[in-house]
N, C-alpha and C positions, 0 to 999 in steps of 0.2 A: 799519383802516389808520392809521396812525402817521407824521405826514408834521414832517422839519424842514428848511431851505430846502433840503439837500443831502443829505437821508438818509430815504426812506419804509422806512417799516418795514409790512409785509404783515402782518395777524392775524387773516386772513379762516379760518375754523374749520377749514374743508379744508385750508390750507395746514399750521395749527398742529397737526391729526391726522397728517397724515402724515409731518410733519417728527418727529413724538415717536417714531413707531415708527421711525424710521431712525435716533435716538440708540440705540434700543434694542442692547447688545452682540448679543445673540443673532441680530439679524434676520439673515438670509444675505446674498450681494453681490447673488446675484440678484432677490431683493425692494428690494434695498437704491437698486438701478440702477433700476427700476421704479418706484418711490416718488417717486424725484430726478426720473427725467421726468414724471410727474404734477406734481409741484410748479413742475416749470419752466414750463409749461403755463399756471399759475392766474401764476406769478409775469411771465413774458412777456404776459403781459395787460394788468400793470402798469406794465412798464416801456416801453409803446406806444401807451396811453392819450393820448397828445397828439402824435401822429405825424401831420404834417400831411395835407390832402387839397385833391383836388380834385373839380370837377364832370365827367360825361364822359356824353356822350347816348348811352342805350342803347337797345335794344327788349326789352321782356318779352311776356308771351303776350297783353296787355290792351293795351297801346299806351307812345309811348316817353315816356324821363324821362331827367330828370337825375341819373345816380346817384352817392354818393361813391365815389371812389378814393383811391387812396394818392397823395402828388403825389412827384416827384422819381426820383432813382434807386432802387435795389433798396437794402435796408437791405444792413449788414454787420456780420456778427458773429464773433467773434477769441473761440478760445478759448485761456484759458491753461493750457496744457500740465503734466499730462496731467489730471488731475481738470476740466478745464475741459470736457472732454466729452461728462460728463452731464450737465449744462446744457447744452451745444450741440445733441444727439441731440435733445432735447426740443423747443427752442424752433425748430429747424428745422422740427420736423411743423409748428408752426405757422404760420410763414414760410417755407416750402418753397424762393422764389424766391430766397433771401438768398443773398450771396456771403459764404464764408466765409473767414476768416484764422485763422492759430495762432502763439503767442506760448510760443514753450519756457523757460521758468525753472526752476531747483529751487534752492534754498532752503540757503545753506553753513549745517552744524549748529553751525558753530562761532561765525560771526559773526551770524548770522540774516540776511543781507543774500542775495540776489538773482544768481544765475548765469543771464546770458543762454546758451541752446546752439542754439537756433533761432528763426528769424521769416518768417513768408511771408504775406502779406497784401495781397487785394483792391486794383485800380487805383481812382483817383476817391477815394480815400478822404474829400476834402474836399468835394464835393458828396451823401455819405451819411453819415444816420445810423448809427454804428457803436455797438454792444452788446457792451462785453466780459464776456466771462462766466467765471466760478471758484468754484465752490462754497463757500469759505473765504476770508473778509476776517480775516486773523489779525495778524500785524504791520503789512500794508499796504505793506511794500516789496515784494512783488513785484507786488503789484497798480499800485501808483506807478508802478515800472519798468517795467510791459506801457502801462499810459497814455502814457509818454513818449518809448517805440515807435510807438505811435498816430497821437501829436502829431507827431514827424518828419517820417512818414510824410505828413501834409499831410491829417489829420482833425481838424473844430472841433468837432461835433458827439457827443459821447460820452456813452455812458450806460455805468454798471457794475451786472452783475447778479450776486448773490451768494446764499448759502444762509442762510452762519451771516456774524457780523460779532460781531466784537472792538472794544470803547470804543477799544483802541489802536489797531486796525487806519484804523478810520472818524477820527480824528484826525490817521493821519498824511496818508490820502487827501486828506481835507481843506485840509491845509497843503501838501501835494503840487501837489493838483488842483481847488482849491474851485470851479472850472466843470463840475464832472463828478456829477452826481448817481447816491445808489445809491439801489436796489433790493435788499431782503436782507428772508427771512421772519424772522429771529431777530435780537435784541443779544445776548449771552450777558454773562458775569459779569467777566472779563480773561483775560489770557492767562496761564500759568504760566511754567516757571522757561525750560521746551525751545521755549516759542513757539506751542504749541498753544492752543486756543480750550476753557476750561471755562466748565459743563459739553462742551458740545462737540457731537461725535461720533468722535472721534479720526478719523486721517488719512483724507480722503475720498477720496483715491486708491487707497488700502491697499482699505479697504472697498469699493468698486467692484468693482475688480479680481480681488481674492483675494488679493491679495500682504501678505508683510509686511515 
């Protein structure tokens, strides 16, 4: 793991095997979506490693203790739409209890800038941990403009969870949102001419899905 004050970077071996076969063209959607939730799995691990706690007296079958728990509300986690998904599907097996939010953007091809078309998200958002998650940190603006839906919303607490991450992407977050730390299994190389992340894995929505 690869850590800078606002950017860990994951390169725990499992994550980086299965992140290769999902660049791979060939793999199918439905390998493709299996893979992403496995990773989201080892990557939600990371991004809750310092989730506070508290003590709470239990009884086990030998006599009672004090055991840790989670302290506070129920996390929450906002996907951004639609690719935000398979990250979401994921990281719910493992936080089951978590309230979740959706954050609708896509992407004008022309400006690369950010079209909000929906938002629905969790009450309390400022007394929870919130985790937004997107598979793709590519330009960074629409990741900015789902954080700054967030922040309205009356959340201080945010975390970003991502697959792949673009130098541009993590720069503009940065300047965006420097209180907002990621989580991303990959840096890749820049973005090309359409906005895309090389090498990549082209469009993570497309791939999921089956669409093109």
């Amino acid at each position: 793991m690869t850590d800078l004050p606002h950017l860990t970077h994951v390169t725990h071996p499992l994550v980086q095997h299965k992140l290769s076969l999902m660049r791979r063209t060939n793999t199918p959607s439905n390998q493709f979506r299996q893979l992403l939730r496995e990773i989201s799995h080892l990557l939600a691990y990371e991004i809750t490693r310092d989730l506070p706690l508290i003590t709470e007296r239990i009884e086990t079958p030998l006599k009672p203790m004090d055991a840790p728990m989670l302290k506070g509300k129920k996390l929450a986690l906002v996907s951004i739409l639609r690719a935000g998904n398979g990250l979401l599907d994921g990281v719910l097996e493992l936080i089951p209890s978590a309230r979740v939010g959706f954050v609708g953007l896509y992407r004008d091809e022309e400006t690369l800038q950010p079209v909000q078309y929906y938002c629905k998200l969790p009450d309390a958002l400022d007394d929870r941990v919130v985790i937004a998650v997107d598979p793709m940190l590519a330009t960074g603006n629409s990741s900015a403009a789902a954080v700054d839906l967030l922040k309205q919303a009356g959340a201080k607490d945010i975390r970003f969870l991502c697959l792949l991450a673009a130098p541009e992407g993590i720069a503009r977050m940065k300047e965006a949102h420097p209180d907002v730390p990621i989580v991303t299994a990959a840096v890749d190389e820049c973005l090309n001419d359409h906005g895309y992340i090389v090498p990549g894995l082209g469009d993570a929505g497309d791939r999921m899905f089956g669409t093109k």
